[in-house]
MMTF fields as JSON, N, C-alpha, C and O atoms, coordinates in Angstrom:
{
  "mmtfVersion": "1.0.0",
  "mmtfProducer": "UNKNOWN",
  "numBonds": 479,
  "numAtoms": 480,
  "numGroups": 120,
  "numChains": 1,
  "numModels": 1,
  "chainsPerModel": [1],
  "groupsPerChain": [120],
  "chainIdList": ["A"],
  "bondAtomList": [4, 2, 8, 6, 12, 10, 16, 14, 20, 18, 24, 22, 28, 26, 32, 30, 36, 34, 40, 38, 44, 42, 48, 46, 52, 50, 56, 54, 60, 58, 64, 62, 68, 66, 72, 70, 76, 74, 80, 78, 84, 82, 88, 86, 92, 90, 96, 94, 100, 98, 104, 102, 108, 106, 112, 110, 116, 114, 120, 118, 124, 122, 128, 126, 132, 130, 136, 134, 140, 138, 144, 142, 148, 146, 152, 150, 156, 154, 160, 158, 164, 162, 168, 166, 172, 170, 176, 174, 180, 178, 184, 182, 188, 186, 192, 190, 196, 194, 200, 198, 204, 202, 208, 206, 212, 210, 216, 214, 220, 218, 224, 222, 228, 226, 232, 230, 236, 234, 240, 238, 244, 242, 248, 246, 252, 250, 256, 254, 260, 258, 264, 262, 268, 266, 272, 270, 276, 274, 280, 278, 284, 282, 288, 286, 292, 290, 296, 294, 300, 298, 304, 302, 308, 306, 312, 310, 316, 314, 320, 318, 324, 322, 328, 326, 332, 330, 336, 334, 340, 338, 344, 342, 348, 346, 352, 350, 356, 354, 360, 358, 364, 362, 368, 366, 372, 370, 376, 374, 380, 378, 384, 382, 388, 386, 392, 390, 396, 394, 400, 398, 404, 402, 408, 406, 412, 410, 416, 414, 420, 418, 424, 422, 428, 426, 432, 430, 436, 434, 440, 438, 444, 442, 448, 446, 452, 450, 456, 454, 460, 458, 464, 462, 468, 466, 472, 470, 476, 474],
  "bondOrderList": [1, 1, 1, 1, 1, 1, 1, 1, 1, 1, 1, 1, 1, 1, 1, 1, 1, 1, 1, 1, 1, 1, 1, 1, 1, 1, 1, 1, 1, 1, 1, 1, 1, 1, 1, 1, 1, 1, 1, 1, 1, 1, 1, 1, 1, 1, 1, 1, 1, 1, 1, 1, 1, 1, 1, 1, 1, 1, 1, 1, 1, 1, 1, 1, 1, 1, 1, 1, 1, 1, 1, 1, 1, 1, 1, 1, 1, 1, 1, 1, 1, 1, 1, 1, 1, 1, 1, 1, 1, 1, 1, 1, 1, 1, 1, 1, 1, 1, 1, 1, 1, 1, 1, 1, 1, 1, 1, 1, 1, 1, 1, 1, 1, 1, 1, 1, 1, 1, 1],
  "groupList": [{"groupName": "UNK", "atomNameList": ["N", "CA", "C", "O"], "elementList": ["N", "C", "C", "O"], "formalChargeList": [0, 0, 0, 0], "bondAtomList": [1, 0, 2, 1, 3, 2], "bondOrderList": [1, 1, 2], "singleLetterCode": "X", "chemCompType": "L-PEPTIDE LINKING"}],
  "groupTypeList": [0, 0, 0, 0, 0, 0, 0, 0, 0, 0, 0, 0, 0, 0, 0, 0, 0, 0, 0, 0, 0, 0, 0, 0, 0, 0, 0, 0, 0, 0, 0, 0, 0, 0, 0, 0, 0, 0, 0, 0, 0, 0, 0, 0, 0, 0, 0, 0, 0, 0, 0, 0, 0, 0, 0, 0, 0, 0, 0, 0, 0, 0, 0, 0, 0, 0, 0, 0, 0, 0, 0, 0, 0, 0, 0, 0, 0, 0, 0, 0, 0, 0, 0, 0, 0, 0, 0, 0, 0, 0, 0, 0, 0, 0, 0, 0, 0, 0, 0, 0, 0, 0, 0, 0, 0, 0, 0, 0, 0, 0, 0, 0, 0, 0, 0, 0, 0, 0, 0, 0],
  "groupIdList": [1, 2, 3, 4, 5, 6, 7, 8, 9, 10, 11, 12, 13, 14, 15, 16, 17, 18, 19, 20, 21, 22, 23, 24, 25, 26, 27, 28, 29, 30, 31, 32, 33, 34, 35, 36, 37, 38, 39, 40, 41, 42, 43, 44, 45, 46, 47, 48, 49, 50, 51, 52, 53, 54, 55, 56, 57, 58, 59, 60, 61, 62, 63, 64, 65, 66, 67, 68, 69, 70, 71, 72, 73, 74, 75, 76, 77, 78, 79, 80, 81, 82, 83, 84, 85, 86, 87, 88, 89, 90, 91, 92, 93, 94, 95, 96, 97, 98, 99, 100, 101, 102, 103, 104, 105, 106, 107, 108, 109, 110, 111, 112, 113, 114, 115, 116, 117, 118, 119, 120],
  "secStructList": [7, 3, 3, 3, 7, 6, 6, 1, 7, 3, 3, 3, 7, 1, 1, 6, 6, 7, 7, 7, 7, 3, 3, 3, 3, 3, 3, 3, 7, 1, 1, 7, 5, 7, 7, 3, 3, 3, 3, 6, 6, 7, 5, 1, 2, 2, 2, 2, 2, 2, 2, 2, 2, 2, 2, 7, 7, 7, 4, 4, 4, 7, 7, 3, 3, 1, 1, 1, 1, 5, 7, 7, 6, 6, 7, 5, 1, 6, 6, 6, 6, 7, 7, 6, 6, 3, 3, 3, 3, 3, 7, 7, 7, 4, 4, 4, 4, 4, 4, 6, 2, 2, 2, 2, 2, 2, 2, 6, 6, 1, 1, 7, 1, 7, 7, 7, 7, 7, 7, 7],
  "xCoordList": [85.102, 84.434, 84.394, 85.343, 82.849, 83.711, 83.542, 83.36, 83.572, 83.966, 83.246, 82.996, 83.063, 82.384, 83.68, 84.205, 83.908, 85.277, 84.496, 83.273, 85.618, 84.849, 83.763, 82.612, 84.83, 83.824, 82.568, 81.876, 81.703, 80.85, 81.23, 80.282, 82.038, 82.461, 82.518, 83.637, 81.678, 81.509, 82.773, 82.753, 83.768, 85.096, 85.308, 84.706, 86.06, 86.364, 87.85, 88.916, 87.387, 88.57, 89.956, 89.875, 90.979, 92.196, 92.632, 93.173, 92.498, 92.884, 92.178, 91.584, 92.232, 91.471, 91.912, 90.998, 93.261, 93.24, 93.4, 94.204, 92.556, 92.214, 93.255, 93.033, 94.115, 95.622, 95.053, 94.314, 95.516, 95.936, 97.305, 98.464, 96.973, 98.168, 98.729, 98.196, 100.312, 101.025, 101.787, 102.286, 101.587, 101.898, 103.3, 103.318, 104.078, 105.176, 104.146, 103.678, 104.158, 103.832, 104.66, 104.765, 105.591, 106.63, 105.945, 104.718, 106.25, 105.789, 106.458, 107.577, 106.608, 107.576, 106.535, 105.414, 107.752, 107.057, 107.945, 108.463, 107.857, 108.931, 110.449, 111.2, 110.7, 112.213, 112.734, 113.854, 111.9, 112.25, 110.96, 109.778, 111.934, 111.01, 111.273, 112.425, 109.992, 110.096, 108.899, 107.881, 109.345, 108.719, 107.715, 108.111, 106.109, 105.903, 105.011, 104.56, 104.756, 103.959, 103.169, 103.028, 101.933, 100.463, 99.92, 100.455, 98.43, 97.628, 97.249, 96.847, 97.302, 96.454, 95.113, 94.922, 94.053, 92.548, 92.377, 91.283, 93.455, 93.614, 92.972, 92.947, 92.498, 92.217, 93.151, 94.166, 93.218, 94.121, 93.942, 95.014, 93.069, 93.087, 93.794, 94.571, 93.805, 94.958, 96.556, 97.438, 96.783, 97.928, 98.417, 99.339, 97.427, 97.881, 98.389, 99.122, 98.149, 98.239, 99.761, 100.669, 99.947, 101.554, 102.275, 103.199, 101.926, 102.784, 103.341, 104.483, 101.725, 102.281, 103.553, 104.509, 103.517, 104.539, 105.964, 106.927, 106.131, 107.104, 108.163, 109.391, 106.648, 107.03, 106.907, 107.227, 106.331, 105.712, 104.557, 104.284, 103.803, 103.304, 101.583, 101.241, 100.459, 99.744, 98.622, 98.562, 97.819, 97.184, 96.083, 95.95, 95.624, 94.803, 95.552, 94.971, 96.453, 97.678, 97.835, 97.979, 97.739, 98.471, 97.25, 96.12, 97.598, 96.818, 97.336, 98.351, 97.125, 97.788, 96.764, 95.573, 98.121, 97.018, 97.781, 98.94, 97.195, 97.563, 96.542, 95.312, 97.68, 97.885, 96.614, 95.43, 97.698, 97.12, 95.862, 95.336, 95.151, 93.839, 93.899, 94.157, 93.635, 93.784, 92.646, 91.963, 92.62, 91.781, 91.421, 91.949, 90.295, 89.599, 89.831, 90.275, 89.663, 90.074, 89.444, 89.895, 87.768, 87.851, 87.672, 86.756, 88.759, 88.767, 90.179, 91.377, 89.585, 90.405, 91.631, 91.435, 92.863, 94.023, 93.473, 93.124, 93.402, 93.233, 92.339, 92.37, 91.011, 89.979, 90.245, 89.178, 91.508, 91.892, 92.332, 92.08, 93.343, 94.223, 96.053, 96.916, 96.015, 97.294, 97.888, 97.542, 99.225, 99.726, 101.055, 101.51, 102.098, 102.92, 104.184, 104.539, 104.681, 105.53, 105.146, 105.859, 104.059, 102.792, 103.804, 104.715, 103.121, 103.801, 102.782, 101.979, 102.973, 101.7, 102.493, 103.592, 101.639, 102.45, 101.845, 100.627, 102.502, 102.631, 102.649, 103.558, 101.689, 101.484, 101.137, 99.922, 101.773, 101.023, 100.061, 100.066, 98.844, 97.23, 97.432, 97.423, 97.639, 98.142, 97.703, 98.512, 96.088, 95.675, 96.35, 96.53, 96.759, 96.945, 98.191, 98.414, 99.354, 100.579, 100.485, 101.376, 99.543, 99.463, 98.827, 98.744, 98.338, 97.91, 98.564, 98.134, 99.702, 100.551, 101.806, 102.756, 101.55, 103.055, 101.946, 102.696, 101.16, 100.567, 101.151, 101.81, 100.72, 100.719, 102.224, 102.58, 103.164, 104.903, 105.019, 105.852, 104.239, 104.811, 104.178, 104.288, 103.047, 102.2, 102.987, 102.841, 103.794, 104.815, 105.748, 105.989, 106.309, 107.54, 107.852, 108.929, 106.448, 106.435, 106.061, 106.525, 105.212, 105.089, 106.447, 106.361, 107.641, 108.756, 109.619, 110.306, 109.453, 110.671, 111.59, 111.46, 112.96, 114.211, 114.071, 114.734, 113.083, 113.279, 112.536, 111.316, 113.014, 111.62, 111.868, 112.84, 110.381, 110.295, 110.185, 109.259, 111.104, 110.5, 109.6, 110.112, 108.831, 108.114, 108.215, 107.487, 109.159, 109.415, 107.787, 106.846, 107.708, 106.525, 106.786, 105.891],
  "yCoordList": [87.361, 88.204, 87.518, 86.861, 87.766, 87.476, 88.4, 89.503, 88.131, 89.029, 88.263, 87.063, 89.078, 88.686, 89.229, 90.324, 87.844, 88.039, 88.432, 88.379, 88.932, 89.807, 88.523, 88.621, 87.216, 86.212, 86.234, 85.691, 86.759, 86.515, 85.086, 84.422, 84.884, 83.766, 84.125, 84.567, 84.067, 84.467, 83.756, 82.62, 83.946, 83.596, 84.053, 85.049, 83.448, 84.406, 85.27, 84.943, 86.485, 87.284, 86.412, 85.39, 87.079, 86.321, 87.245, 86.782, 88.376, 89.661, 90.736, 91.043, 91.392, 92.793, 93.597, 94.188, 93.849, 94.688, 94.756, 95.528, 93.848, 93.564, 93.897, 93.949, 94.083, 94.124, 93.418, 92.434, 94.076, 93.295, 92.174, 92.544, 91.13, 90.692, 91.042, 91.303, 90.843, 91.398, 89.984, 89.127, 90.247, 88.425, 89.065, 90.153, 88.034, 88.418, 87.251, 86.118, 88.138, 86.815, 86.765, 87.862, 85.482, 85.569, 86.147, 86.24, 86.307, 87.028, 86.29, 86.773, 85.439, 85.011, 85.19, 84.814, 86.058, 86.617, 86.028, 86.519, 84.44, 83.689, 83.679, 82.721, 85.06, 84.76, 85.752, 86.161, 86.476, 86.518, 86.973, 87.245, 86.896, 86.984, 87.941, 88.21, 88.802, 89.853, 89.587, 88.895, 90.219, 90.007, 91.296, 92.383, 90.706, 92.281, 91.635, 90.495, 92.52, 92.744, 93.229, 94.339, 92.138, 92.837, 92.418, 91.926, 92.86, 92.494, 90.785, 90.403, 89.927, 88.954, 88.667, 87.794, 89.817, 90.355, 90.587, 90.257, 91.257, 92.207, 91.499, 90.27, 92.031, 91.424, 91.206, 91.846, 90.168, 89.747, 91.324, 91.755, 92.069, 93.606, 94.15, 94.996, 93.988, 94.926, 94.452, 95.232, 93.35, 92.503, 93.4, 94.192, 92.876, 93.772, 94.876, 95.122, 95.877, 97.446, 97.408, 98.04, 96.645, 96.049, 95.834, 96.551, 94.673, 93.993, 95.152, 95.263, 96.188, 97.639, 98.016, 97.921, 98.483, 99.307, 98.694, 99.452, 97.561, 96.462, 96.283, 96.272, 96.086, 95.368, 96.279, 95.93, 97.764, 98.364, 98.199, 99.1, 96.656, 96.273, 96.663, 96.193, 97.55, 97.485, 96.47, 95.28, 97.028, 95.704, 95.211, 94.02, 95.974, 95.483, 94.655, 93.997, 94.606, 93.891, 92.178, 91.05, 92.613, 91.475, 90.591, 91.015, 88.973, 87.496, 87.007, 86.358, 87.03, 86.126, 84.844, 84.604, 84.104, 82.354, 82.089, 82.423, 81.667, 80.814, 79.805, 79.811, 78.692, 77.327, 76.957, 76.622, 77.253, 76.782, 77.582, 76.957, 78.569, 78.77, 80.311, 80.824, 80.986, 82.498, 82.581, 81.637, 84.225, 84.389, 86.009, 87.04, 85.51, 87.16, 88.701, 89.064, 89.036, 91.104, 91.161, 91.804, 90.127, 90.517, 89.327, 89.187, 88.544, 87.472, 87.482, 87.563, 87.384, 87.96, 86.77, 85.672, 87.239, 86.28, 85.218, 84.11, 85.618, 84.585, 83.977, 82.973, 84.113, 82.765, 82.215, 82.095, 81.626, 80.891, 80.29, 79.087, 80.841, 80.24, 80.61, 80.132, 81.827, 82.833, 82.936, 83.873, 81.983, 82.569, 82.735, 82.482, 83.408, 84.117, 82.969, 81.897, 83.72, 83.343, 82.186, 81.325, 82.376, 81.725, 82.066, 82.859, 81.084, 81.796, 82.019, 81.23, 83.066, 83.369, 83.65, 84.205, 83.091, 83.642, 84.954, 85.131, 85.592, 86.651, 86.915, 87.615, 86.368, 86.822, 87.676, 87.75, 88.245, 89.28, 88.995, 87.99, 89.812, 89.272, 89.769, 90.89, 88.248, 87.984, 88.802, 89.714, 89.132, 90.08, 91.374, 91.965, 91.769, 93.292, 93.367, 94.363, 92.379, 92.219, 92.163, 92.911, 91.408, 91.481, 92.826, 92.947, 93.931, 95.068, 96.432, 97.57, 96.046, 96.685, 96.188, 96.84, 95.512, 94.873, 95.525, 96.301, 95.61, 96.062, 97.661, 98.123, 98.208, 99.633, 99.85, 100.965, 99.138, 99.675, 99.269, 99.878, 98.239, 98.734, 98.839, 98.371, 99.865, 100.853, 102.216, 103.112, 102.46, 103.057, 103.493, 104.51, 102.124, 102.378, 102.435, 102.701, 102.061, 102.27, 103.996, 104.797, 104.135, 105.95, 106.792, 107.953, 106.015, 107.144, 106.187, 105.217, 106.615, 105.74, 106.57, 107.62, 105.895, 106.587, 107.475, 108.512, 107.12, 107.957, 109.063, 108.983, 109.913, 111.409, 111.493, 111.136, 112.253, 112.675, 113.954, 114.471, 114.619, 116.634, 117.001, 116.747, 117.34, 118.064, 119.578, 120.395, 119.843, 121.551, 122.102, 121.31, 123.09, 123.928, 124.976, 125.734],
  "zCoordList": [128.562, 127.597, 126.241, 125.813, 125.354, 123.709, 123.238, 123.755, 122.267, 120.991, 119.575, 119.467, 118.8, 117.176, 116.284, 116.087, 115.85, 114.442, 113.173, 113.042, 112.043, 111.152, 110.351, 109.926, 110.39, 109.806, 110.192, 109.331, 111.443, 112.267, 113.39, 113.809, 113.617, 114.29, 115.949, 116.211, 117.099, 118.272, 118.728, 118.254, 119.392, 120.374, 121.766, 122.164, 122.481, 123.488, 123.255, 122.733, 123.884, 123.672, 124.5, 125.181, 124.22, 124.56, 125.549, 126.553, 125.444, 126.789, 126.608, 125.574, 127.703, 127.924, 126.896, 126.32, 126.396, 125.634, 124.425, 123.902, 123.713, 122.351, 121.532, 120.322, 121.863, 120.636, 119.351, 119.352, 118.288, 116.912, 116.724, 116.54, 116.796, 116.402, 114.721, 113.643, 115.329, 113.629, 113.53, 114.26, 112.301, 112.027, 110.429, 109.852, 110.256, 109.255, 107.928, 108.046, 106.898, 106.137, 105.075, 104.527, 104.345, 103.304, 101.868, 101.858, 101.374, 99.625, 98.787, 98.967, 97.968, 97.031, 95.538, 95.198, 94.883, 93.475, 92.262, 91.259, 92.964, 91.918, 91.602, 91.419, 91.59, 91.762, 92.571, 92.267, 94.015, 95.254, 96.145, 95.938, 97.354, 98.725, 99.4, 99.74, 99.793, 100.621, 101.903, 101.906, 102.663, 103.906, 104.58, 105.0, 104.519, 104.874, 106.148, 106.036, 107.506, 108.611, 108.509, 107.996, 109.243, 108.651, 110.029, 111.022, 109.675, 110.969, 110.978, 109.879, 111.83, 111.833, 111.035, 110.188, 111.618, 111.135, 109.881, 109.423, 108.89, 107.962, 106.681, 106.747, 105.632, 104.323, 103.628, 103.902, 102.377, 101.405, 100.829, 100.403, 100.746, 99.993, 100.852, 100.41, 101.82, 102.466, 102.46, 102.818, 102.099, 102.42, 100.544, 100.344, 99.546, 98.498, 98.439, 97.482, 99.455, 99.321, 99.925, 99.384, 101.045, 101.559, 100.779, 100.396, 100.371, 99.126, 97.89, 97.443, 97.425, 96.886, 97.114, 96.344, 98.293, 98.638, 98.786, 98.671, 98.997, 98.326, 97.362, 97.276, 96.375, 95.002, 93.887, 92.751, 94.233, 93.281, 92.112, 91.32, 92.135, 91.883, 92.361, 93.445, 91.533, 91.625, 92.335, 92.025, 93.236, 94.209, 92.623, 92.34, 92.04, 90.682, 89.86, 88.998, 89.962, 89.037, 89.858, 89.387, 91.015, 91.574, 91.649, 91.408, 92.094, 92.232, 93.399, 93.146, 94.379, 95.746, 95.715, 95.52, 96.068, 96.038, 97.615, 97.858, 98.235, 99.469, 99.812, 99.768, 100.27, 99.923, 98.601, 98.616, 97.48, 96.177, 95.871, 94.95, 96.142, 95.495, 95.719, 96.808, 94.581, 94.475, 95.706, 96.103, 96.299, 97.553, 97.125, 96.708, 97.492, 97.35, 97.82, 98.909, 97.374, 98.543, 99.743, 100.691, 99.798, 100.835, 101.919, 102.729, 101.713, 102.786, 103.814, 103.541, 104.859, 106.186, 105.969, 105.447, 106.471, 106.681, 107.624, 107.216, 108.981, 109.741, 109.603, 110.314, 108.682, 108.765, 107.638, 107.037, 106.737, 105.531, 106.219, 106.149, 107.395, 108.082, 108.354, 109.09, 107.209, 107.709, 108.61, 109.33, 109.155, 110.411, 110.09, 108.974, 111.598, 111.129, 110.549, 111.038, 109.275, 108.77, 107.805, 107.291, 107.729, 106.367, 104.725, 104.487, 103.912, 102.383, 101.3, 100.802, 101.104, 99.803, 98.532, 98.513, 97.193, 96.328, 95.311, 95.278, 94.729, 94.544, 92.779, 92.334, 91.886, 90.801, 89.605, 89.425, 88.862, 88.039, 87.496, 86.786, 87.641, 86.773, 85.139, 84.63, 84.502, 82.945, 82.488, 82.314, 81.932, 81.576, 81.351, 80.286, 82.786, 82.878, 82.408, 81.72, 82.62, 82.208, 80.927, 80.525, 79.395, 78.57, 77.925, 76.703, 78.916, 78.334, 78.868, 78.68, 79.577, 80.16, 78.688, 78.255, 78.473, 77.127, 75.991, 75.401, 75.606, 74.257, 74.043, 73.111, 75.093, 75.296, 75.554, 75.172, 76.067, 75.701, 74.27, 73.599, 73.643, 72.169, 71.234, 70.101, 71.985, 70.662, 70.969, 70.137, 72.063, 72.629, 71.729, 71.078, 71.941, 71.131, 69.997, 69.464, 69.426, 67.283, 67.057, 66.246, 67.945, 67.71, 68.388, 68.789, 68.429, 69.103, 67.94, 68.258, 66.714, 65.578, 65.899, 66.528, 65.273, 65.3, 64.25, 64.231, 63.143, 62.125, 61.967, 61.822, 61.974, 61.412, 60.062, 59.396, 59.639, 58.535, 58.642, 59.267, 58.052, 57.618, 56.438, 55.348, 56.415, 55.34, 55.154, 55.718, 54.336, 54.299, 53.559, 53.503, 53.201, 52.773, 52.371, 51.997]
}
């Protein structure tokens, strides 16, 4: 039998019962590694939403590069070449990190230690 991969890539199937393979892929977010199980098939957007639940880290926030070159939301693991126990890395998107830091300390200047009273 084949089959059409999401790339459009015609193959032959590998068995009758079309299982998903689950593949482990490493996460390292610089100064550690977590391990999450995903589909083979699955998108780097979906590998984000994993990684979410993880790291607590927003999938809009995050940058995954594997082997060296950031990768899009919607490009499948296995046609980059993702296999199990692969390493991706796991960056905060500067931007958002620099407007995520503006806003804790436009934060923290409107909560002074000091009040003022104005009696009347």
């Amino acid at each position: 039998e084949w089959e059409v991969r999401p790339g459009g890539m015609l193959v032959q199937r590998r068995d009758g019962r079309g299982d998903v393979e689950i593949i482990t892929v490493r996460v390292a977010t610089g100064h550690s590694w977590h391990e999450v199980s995903i589909g083979a098939t699955c998108t780097f957007g979906e590998l984000k939403v994993a990684v979410s639940m993880v790291t607590g880290l927003e999938p809009r926030e995050q940058r995954l590069l594997f082997r060296g070159k950031e990768r899009e939301d919607s490009d499948h693991l296995h046609m980059v070449g993702v296999r199990d126990k692969d390493k991706v890395l796991l960056l905060e998107d500067p931007a958002l990190k620099d407007i995520k830091l503006r806003s804790a300390l436009a934060g923290q200047a409107v909560q002074s230690p000091y009040r003022t009273f104005i009696e009347v």
